[in-house]
C-alpha positions as CSV (number, residue, x, y, z in Angstrom):
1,X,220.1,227.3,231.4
2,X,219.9,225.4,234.4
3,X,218.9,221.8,235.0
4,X,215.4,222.8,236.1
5,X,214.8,224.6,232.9
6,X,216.4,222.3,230.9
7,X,214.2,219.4,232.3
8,X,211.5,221.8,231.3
9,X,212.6,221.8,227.6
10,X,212.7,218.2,227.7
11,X,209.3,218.1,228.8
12,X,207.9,220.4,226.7
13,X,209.8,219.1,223.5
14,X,208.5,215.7,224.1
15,X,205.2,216.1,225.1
16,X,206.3,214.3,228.8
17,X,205.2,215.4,232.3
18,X,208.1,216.9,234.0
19,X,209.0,214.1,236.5
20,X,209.5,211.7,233.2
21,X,212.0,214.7,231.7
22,X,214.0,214.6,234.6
23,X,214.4,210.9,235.1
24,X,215.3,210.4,231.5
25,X,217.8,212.8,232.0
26,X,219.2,211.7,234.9
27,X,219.2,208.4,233.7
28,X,220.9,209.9,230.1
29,X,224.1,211.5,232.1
30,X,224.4,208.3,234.0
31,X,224.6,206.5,231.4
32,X,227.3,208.9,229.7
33,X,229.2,208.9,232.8
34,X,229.8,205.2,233.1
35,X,230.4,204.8,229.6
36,X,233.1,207.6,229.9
37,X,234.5,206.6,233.0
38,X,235.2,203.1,231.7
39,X,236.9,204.4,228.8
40,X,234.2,204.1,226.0
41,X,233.2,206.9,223.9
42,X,229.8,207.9,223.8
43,X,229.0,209.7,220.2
44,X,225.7,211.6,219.7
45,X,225.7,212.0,216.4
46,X,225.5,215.8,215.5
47,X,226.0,217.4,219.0
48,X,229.3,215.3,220.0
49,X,231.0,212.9,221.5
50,X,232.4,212.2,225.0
51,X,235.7,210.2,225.8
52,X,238.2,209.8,228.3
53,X,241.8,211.6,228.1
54,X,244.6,211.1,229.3
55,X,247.0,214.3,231.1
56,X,250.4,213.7,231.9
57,X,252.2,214.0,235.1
58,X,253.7,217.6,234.7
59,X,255.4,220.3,236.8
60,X,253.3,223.3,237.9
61,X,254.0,226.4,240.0
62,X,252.1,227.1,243.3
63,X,251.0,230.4,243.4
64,X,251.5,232.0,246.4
65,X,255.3,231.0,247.0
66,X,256.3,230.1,243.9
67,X,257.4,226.8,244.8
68,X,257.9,224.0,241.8
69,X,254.7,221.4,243.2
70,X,254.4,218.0,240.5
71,X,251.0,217.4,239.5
72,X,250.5,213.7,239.0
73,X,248.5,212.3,235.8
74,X,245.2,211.7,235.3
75,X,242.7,211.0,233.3
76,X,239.7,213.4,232.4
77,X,236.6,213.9,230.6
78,X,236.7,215.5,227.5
79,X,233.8,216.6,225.2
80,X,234.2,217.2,221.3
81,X,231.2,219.2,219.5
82,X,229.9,218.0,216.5
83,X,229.7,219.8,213.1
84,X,225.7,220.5,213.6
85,X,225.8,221.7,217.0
86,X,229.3,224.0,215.8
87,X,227.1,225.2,212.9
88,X,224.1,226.1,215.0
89,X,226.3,228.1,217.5
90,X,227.9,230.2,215.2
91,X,224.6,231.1,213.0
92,X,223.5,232.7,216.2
93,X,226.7,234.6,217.3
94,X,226.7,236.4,213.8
């Protein structure tokens, strides 16, 4: 599913023309983003929650000489499912 189509779920779910579904979306991962990015977590109850994490710096390999490179550390975004949205998943892959 692509973001068109999703919008069109959105739309159709709530009974909203599609213009509506795509700004409340829009406006949804926005919103998820700057949480995220300034270290809040954002918890939908049921389908997950969103934080920050932290990588450390760490030694990798380049892969076409072989060479030791060092990768610095960051921080990333890092998404946890919820027990609902785990449940509904694996009722369909059975």
């Amino acid at each position: 599913m692509n973001k068109s189509e999703l919008i069109d779920a959105i739309a159709a779910g709530a009974d909203i023309s599609k213009a509506a579904a795509g700004r409340a979306l829009d406006a949804a991962v926005a919103a998820i983003t700057t949480a995220v990015s300034k270290g809040d977590n954002v918890t939908l109850v049921g389908f997950g929650s969103f934080k920050a994490a932290k990588r450390a710096a760490r030694t990798g390999k380049n892969p076409k000489t072989g060479a030791a490179i060092k990768i610095p550390a960051t921080t990333v975004p890092k998404f946890s499912a919820g027990a609902s949205f785990k449940a509904a998943v694996a009722k369909k892959k059975k």
